[in-house]
LOSE-290196 format. One record per residue (C-alpha): x negated, y negated, z negated; residue number from 0; residue in three letters. Coordinates in steps of 0.2 Angstrom, whole numbers, plus 2048, in hexadecimal, padded with zeros to 3 digits. Each point is the difference from the previous one (the first is absolute). Layout:
N
<node c1="X" c2="Y" c3="Z" i="NUM" aa="ALA"/>
...
//
This chain:
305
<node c1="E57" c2="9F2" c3="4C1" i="0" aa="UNK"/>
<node c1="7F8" c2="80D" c3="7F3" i="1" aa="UNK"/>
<node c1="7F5" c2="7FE" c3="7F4" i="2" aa="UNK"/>
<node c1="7F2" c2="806" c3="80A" i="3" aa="UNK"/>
<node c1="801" c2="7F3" c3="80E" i="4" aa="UNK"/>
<node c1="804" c2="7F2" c3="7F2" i="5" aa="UNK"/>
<node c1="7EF" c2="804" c3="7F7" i="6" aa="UNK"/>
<node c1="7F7" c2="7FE" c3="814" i="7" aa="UNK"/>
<node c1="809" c2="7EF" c3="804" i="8" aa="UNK"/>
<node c1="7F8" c2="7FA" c3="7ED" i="9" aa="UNK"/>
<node c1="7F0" c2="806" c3="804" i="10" aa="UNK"/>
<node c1="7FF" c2="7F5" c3="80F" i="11" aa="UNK"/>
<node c1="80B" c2="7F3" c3="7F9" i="12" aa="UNK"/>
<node c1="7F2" c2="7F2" c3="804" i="13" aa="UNK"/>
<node c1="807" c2="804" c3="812" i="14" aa="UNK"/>
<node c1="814" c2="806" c3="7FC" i="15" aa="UNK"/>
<node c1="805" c2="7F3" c3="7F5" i="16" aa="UNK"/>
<node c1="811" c2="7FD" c3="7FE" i="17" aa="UNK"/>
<node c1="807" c2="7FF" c3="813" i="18" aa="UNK"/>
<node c1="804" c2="7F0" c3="803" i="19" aa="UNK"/>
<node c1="806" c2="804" c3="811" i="20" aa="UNK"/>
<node c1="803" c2="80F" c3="80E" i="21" aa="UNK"/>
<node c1="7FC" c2="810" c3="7FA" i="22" aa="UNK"/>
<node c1="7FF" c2="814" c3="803" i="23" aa="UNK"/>
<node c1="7FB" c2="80A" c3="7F3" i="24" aa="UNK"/>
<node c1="7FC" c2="814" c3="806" i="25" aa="UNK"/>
<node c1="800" c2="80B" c3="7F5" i="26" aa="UNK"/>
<node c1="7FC" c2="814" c3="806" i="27" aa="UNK"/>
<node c1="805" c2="7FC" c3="811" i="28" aa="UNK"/>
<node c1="810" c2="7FB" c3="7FC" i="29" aa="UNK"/>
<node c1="805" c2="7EB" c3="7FE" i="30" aa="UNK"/>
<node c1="801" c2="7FA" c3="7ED" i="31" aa="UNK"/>
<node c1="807" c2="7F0" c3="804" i="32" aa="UNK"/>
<node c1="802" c2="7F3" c3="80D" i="33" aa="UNK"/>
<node c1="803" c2="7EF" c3="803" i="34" aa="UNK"/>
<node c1="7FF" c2="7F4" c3="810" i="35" aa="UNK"/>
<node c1="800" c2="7ED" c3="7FD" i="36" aa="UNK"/>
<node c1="807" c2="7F2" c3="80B" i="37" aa="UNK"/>
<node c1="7EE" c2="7FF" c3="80B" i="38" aa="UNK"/>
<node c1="7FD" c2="812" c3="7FD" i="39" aa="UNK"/>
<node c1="80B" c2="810" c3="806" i="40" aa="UNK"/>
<node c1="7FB" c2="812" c3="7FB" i="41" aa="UNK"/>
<node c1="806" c2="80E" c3="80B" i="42" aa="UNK"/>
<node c1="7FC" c2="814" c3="801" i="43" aa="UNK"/>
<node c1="7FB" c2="808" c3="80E" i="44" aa="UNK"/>
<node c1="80C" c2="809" c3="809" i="45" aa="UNK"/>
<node c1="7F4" c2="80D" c3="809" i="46" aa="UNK"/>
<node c1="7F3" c2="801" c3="7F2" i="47" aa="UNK"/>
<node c1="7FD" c2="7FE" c3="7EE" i="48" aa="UNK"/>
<node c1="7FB" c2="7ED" c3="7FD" i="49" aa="UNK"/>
<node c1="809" c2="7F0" c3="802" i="50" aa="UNK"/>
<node c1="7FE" c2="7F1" c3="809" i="51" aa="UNK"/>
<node c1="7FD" c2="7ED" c3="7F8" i="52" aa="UNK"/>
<node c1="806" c2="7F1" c3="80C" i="53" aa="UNK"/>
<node c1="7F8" c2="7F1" c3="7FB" i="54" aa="UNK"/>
<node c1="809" c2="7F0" c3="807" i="55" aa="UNK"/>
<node c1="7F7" c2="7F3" c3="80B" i="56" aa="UNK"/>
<node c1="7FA" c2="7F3" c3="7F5" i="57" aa="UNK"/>
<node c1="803" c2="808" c3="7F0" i="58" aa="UNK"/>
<node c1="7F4" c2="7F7" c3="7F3" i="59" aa="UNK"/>
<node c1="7FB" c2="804" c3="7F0" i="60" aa="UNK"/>
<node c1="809" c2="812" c3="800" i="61" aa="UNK"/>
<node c1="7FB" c2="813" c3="7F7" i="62" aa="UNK"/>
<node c1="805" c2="810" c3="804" i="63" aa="UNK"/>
<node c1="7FB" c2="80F" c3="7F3" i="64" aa="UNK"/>
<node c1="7FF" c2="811" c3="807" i="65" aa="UNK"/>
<node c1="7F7" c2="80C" c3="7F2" i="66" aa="UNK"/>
<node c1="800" c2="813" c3="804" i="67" aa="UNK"/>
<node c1="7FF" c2="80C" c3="7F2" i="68" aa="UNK"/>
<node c1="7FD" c2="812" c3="7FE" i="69" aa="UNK"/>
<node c1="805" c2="808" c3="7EF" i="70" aa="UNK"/>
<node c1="7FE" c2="810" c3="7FF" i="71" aa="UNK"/>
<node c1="7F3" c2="80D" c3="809" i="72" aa="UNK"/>
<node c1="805" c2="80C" c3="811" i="73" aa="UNK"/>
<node c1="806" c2="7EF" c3="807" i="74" aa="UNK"/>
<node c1="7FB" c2="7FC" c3="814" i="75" aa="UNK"/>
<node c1="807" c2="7ED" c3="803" i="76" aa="UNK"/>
<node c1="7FD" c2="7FB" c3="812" i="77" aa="UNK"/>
<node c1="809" c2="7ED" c3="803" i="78" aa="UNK"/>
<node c1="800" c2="7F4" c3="80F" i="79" aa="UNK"/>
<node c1="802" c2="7F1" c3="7FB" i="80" aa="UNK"/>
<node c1="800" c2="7EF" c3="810" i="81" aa="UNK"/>
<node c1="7FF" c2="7EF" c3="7FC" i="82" aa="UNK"/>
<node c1="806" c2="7F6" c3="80C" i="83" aa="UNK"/>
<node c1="7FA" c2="7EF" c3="7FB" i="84" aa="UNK"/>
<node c1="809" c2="7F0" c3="80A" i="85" aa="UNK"/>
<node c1="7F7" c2="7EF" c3="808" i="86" aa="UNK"/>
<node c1="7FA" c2="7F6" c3="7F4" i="87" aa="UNK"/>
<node c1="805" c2="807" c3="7F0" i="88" aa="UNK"/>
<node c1="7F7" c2="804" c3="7F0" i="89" aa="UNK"/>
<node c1="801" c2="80F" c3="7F5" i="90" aa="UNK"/>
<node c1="7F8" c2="809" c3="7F2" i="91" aa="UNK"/>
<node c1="801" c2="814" c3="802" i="92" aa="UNK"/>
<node c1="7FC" c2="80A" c3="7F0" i="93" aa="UNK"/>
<node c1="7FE" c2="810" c3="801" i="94" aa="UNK"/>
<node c1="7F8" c2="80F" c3="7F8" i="95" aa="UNK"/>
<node c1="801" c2="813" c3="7FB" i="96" aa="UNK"/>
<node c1="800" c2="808" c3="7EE" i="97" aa="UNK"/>
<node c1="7FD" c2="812" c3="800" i="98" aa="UNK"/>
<node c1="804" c2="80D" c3="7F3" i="99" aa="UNK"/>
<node c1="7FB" c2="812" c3="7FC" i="100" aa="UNK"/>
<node c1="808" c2="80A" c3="7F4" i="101" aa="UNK"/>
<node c1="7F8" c2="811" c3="807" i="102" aa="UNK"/>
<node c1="7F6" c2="80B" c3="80A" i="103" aa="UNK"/>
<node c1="809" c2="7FB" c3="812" i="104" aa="UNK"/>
<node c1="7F7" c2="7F0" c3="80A" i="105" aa="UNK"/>
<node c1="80A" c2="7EF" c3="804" i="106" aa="UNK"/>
<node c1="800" c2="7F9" c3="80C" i="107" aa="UNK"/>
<node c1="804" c2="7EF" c3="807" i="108" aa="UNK"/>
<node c1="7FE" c2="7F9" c3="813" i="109" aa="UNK"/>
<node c1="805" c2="7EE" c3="804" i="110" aa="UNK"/>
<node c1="7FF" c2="7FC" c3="813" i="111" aa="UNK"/>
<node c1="806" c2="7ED" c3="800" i="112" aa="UNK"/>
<node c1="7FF" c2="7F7" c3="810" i="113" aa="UNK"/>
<node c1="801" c2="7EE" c3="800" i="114" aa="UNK"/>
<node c1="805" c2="7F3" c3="80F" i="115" aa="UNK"/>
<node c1="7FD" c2="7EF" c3="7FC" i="116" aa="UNK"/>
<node c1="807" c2="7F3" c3="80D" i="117" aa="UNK"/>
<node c1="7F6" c2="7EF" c3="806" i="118" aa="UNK"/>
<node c1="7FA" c2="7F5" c3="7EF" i="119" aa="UNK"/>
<node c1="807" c2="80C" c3="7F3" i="120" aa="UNK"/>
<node c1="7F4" c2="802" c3="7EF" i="121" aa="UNK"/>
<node c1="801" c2="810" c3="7F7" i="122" aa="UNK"/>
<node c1="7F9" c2="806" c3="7EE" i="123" aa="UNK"/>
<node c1="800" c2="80F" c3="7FE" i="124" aa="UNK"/>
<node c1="7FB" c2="808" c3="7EE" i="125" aa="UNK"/>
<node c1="7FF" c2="812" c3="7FC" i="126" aa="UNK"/>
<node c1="7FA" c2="80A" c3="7F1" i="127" aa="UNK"/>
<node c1="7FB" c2="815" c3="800" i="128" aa="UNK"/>
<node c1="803" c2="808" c3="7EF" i="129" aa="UNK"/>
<node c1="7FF" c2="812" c3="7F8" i="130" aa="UNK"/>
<node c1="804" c2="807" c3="7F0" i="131" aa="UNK"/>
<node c1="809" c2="810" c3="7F8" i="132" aa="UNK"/>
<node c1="7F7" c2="80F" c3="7F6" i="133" aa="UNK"/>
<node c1="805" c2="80D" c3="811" i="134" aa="UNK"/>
<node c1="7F2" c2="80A" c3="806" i="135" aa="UNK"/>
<node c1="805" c2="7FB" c3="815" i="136" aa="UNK"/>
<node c1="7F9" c2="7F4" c3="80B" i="137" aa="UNK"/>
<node c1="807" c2="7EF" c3="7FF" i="138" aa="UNK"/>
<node c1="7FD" c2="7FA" c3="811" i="139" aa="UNK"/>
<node c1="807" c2="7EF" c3="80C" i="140" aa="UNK"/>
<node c1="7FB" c2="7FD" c3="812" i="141" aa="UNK"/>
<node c1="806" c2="7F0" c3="804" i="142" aa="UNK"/>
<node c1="7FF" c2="7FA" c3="813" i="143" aa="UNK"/>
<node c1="803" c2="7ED" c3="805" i="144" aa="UNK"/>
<node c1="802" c2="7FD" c3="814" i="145" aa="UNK"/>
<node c1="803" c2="7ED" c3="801" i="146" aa="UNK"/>
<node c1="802" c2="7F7" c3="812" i="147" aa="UNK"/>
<node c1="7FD" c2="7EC" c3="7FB" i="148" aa="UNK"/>
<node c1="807" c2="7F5" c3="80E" i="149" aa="UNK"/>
<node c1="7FA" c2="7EC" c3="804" i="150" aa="UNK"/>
<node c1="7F9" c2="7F6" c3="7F1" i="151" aa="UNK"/>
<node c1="808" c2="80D" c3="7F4" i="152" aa="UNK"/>
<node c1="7F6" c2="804" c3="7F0" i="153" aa="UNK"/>
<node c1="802" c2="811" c3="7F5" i="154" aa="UNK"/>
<node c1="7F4" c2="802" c3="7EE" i="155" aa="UNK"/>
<node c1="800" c2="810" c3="7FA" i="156" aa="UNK"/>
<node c1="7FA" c2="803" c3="7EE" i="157" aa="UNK"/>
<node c1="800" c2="813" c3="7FA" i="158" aa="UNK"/>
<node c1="7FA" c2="807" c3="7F1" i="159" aa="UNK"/>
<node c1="7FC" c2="812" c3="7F9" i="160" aa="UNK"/>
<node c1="7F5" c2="802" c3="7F0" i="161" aa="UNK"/>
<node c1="80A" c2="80E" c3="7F5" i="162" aa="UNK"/>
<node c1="806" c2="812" c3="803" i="163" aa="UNK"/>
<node c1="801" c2="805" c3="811" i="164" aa="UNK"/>
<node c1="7F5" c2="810" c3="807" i="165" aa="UNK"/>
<node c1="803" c2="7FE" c3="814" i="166" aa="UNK"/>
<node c1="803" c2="7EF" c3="809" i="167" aa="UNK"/>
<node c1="7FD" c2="7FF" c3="812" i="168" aa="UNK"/>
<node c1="805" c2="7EC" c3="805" i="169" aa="UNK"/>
<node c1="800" c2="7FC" c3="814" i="170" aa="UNK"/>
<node c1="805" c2="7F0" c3="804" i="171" aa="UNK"/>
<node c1="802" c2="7FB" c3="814" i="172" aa="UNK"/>
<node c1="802" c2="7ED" c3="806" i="173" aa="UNK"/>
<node c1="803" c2="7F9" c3="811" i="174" aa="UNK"/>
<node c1="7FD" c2="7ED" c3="800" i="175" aa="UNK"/>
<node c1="806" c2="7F1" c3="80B" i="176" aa="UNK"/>
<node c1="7FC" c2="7EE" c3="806" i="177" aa="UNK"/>
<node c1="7FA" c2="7F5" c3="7EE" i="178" aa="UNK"/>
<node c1="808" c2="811" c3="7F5" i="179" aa="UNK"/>
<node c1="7F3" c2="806" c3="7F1" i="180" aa="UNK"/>
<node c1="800" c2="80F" c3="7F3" i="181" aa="UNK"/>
<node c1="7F9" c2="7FE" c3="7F0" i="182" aa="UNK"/>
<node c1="7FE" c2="811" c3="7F7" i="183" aa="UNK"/>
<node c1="7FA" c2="801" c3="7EC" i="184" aa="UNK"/>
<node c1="7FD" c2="812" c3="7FB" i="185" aa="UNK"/>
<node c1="7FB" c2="806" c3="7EE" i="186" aa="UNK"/>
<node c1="7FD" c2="812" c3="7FC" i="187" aa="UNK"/>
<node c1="7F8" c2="80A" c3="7F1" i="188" aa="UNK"/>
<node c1="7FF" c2="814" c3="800" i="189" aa="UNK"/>
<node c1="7FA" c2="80D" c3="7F2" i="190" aa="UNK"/>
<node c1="7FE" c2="813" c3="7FF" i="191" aa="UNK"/>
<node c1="802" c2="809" c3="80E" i="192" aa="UNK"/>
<node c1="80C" c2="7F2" c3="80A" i="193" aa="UNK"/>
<node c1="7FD" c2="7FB" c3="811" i="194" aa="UNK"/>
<node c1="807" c2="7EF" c3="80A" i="195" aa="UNK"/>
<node c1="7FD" c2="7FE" c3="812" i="196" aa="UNK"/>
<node c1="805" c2="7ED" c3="809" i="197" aa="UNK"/>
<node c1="800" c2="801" c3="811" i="198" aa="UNK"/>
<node c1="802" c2="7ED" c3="808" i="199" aa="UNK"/>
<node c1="803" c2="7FD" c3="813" i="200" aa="UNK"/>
<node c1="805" c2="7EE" c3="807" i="201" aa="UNK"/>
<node c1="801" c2="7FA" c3="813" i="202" aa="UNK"/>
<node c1="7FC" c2="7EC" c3="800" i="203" aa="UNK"/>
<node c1="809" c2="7FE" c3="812" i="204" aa="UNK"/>
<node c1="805" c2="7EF" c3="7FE" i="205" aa="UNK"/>
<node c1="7F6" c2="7EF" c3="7FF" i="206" aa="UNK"/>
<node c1="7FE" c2="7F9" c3="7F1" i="207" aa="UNK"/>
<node c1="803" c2="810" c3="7F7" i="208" aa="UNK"/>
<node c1="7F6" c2="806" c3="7F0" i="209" aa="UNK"/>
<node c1="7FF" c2="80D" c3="7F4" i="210" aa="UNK"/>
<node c1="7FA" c2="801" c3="7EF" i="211" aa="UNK"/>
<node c1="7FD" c2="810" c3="7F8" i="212" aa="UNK"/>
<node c1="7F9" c2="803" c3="7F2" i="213" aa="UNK"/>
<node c1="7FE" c2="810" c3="7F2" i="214" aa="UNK"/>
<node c1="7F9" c2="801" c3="7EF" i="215" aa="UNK"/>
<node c1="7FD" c2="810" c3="7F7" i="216" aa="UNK"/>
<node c1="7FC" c2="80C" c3="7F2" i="217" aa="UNK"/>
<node c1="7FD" c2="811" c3="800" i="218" aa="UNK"/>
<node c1="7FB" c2="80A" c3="7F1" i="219" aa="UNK"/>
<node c1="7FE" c2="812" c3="7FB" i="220" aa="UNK"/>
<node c1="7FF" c2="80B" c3="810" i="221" aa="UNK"/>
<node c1="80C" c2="7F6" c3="808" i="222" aa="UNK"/>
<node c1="7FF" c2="7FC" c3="814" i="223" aa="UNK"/>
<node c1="804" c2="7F2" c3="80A" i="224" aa="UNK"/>
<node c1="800" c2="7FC" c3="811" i="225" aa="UNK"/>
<node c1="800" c2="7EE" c3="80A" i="226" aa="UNK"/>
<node c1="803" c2="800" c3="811" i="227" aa="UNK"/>
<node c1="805" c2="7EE" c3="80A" i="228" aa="UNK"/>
<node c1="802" c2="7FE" c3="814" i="229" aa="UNK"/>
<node c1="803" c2="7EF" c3="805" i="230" aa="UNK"/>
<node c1="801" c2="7FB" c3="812" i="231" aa="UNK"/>
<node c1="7FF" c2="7EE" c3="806" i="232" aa="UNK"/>
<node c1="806" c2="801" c3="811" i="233" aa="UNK"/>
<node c1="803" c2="7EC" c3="802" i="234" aa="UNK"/>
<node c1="7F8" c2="7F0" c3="7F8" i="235" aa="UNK"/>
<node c1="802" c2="806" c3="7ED" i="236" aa="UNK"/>
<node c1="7F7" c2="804" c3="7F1" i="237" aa="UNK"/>
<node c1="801" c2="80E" c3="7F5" i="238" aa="UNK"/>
<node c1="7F5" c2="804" c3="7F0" i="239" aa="UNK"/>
<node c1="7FF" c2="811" c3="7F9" i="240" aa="UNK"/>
<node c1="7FB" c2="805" c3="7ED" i="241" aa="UNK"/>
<node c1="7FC" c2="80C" c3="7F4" i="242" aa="UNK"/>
<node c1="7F9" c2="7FD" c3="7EE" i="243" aa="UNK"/>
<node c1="7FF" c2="812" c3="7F5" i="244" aa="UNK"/>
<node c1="7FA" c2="805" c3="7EF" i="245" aa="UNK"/>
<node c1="7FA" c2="811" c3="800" i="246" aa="UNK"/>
<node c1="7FD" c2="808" c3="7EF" i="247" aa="UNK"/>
<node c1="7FD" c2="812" c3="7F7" i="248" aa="UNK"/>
<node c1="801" c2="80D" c3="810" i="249" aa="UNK"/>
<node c1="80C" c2="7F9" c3="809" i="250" aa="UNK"/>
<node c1="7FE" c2="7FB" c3="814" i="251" aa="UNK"/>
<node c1="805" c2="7F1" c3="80B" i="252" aa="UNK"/>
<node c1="800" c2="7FF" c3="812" i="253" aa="UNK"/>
<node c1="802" c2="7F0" c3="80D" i="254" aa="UNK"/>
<node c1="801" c2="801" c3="812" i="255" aa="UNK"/>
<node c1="805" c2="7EC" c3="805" i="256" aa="UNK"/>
<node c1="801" c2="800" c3="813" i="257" aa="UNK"/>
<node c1="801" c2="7F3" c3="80D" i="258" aa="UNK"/>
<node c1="804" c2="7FC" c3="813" i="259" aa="UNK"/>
<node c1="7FE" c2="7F0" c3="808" i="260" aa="UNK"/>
<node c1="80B" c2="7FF" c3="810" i="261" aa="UNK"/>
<node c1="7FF" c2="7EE" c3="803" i="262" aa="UNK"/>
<node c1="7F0" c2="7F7" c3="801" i="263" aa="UNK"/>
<node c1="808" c2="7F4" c3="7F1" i="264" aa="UNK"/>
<node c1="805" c2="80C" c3="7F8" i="265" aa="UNK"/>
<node c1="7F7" c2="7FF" c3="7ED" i="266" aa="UNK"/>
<node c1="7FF" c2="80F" c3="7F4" i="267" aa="UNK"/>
<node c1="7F5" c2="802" c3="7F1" i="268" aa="UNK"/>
<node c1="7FF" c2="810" c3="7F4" i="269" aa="UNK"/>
<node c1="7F9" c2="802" c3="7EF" i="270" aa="UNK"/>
<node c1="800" c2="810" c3="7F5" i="271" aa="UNK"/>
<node c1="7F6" c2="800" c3="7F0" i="272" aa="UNK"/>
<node c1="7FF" c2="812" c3="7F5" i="273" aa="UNK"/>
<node c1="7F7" c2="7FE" c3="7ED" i="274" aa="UNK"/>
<node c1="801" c2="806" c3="7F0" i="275" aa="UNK"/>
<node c1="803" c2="7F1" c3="7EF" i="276" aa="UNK"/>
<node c1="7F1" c2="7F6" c3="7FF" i="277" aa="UNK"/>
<node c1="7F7" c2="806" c3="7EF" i="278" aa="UNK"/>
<node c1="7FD" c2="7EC" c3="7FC" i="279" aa="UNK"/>
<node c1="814" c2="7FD" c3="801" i="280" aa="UNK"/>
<node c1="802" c2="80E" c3="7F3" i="281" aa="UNK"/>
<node c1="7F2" c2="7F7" c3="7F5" i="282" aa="UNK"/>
<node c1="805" c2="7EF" c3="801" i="283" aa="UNK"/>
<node c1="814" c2="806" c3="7FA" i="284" aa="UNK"/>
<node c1="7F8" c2="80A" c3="7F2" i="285" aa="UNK"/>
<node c1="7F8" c2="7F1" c3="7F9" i="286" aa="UNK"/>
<node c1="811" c2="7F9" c3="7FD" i="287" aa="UNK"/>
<node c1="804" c2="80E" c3="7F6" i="288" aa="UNK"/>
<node c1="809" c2="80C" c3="80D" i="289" aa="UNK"/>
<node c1="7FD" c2="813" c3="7FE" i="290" aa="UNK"/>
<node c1="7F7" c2="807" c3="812" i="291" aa="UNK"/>
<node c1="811" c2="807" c3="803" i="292" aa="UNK"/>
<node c1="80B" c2="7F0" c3="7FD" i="293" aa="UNK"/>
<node c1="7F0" c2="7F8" c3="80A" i="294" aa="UNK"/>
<node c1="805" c2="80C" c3="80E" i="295" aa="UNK"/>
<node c1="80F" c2="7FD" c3="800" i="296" aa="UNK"/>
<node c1="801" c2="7EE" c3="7FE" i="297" aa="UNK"/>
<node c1="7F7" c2="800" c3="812" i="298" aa="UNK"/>
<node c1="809" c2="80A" c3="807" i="299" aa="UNK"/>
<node c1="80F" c2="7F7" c3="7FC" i="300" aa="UNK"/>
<node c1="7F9" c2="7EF" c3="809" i="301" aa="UNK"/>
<node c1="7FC" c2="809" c3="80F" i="302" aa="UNK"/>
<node c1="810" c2="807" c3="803" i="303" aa="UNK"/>
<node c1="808" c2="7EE" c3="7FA" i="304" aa="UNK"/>
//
């Protein structure tokens, strides 16, 4: 690994610790390092870039590490990435992208991981966004999640973006079973001129089945966002919908939550709330002694906690 790709990996080291088990580490489209472990095989691809991670039925307690890092400007990394996740087992998945710019070229970096997880598997899924570097180019990361969650299986997916990155466009598709549920955790902040689109779509097809989806935000500057959740409940299910945003300075926020009841027990609820930082919050802070500014800041911080 180079230098560059050492200094991403530390600034998201409250998610790449020291790997204490798989790993692949991609570094400008090419693999960095790699290990499987006895529960966990990595593999490449063989028709495209990208590997595949085999998770063992009834593996407990296991991680895998997959960070992707672009170091450089005039870099376009497109990865396919499958998880096949076995009966019954239980995995935590940490992943992530760091992107650099050292010049006036855009980089670029699209994930496309599709995940299959078999009858009562449990999946964790944590990923963390970043940009840095003094290059004039876009940094730019268009992750898309397509995940197909069979019987009583259960995936969380916690993903974070608050530093850096100019263009982001997340879609994240689901298919859900009989007693299967997504929980999806979203935090993103934006500044400048930055924009960051989350497009959600999940089918509830089997009974039982739920979805929990749920996006917290800030946007600053004349930065844009853009919220957009679809959720179908085509048997006996439930499925909640939410957006909570801070808008601030010039800057503009969208949400367009959208639900289709199939079933006639089929339940669905949406909530979408758009404000700026409530002047009392700011007050109450500055009587402790806070600056407006570490005020701010301070709330901001607990929102996206």
């Amino acid at each position: 690994m180079n230098k560059v790709t050492q200094k991403l990996l530390g600034l998201v080291s409250d998610l790449f610790g020291k790997p204490d088990g798989a790993y692949n580490i991609r570094e400008d489209s090419l693999c960095a390092g790699r290990k499987s472990s006895e529960y966990i095989r990595i593999e490449s691809k063989t028709d495209k870039p990208g590997i595949d991670i085999i998770v063992d039925a009834g593996a407990k307690g296991e991680k895998v590490y997959i960070p992707a890092c672009v170091t450089h400007s005039d870099v376009d990394d497109l990865v396919y990435n499958d998880f096949y996740i076995g009966a019954g087992a239980d995995v935590i998945i940490i992943a992530g992208c760091g992107i650099h710019t050292d010049g006036e070229g855009d980089s670029r970096h699209n994930g496309i991981h599709r995940f299959f997880v078999e009858t009562g598997a449990h999946v964790l899924y944590l990923e963390k966004h970043i940009g840095i570097g003094e290059g004039t180019g876009k940094r730019v990361i268009n992750p898309q999640t397509i995940a197909e969650i069979a019987r009583d299986g259960f995936m969380e997916m916690d993903t974070t973006q608050i530093e850096g990155v100019d263009s982001t466009k997340r879609i994240t598709r689901a298919v859900l079973g009989e007693g299967a549920r997504l929980v999806i955790r979203e935090k993103i902040m934006t500044h400048g001129s930055q924009s960051a689109v989350t497009d959600f779509e999940v089918e509830l097809n089997g009974d039982g089945s739920g979805a929990d989806l749920v996006s917290r935000s800030v946007a600053k500057g004349a930065s844009k966002q853009l919220f957009r959740s679809r959720i179908y409940g085509n048997a006996v299910c439930s499925g909640h919908s939410e957006c909570d945003a801070i808008i601030m300075d010039g800057a503009e926020v969208s949400a367009v939550p959208e639900l289709t009841a199939r079933h006639v027990d089929a339940a669905l609820i949406h909530e979408a709330a758009i404000g700026k930082i409530a002047g009392e919050q700011i007050i109450k802070l500055m009587t402790f002694g806070l600056t407006e500014k570490q005020a701010e800041t301070k709330i901001i911080e607990g929102f996206l906690k």
